[in-house]
N, C-alpha and C positions, 0 to 999 in steps of 0.2 A: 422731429425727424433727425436722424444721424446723420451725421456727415461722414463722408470717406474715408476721414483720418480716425476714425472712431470704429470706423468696419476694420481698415488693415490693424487696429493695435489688438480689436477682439480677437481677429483669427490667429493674427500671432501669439498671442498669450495663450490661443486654446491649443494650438498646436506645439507650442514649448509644455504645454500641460498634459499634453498627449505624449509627447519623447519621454518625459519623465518616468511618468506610467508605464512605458511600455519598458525601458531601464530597471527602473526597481523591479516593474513586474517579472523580469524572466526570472524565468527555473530552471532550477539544479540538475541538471540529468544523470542517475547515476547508470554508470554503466558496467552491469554482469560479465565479467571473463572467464569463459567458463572452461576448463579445464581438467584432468581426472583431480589435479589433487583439489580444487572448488565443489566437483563433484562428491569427490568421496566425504570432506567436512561438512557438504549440506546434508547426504545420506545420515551422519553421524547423529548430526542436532535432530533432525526429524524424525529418527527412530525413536529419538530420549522424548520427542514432542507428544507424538501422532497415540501413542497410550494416553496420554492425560487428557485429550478432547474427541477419540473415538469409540466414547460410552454411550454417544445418542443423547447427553443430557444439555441442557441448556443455562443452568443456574449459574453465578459467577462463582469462579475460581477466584484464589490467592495467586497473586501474579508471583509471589515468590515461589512455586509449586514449580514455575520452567527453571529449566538447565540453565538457561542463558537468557540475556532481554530480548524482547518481542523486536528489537531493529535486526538482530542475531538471527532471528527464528525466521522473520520474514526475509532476508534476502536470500536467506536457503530455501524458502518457499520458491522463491522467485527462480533459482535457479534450478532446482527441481523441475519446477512447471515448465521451463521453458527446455528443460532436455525430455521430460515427459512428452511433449506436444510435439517438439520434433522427432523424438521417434515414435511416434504416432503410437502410442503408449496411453490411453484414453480414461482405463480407470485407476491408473496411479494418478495421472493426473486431476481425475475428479478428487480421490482422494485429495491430492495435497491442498486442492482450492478449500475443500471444505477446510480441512485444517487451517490454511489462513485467515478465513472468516472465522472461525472458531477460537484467533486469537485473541477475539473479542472478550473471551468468557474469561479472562486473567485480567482481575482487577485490582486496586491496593484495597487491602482488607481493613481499613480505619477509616473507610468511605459506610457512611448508613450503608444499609440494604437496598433504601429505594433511592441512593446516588450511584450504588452499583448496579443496579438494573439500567437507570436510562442511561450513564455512561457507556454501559455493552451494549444496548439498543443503539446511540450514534456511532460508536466505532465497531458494529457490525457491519450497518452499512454502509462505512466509510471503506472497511476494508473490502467489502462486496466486488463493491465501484473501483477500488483502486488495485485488486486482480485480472477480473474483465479488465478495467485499463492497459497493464502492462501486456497481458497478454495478445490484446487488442495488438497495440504497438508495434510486439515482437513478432507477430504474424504479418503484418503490414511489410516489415521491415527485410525481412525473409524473403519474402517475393520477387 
């Protein structure tokens, strides 16, 4: 059986093992400012975007095919969607979600075929989840 001094050093050390965790663990929040000229740049990117993945196909792209990198494309997403949603703007912004999930289909083309498949299979639904998320958030946050 344990003795007392062997309970308080366990929860100490769980609970110094807990701070840690919860240290390292936070995250980054970034935060969209959105103004005409954020606006008019997102407008810009996702016009050059929103032709290359609203053909209805699903196959992967060559991620060199976008204007700019997918961190570029996605926070114009993000900023889009969230001026779309506030003005109650419903099918540009279905539009633009699909396009963000659709940034999935931009792969690097020196991947086989069947590494560029499941790679756009996890970061579909990565980006799925991470839409609804923000969106989720900035509706929350709104209120």
């Amino acid at each position: 059986m344990m003795d007392t001094d062997t309970w308080l050093l366990l929860g100490a050390g769980t609970a110094a093992l807990l701070m840690v965790k919860w240290f390292v663990g936070s995250r980054k929040v970034t935060v969209y400012r959105i103004s005409p000229g954020s606006l008019n740049r997102s407008k810009n990117v996702m016009l050059r975007v929103l032709p290359l993945v609203e053909d209805g196909a699903e196959h992967p792209l060559d991620e060199t095919c976008l204007p700019c990198d997918k961190t570029t494309v996605k926070s114009a997403a993000k900023i889009l969607a969230y001026h779309f949603w506030k003005e109650k703007q419903h099918e540009e912004l279905d539009r633009i979600k699909q396009c963000f999930i659709a940034l999935s289909r931009f792969q690097n083309r020196d991947l086989d075929p069947e590494a560029r498949e499941r790679l756009q299979s996890r970061e579909r639904a990565r980006l799925a989840s991470e839409i609804e998320c923000f969106l989720t958030n900035a509706m929350a946050r709104r209120k």
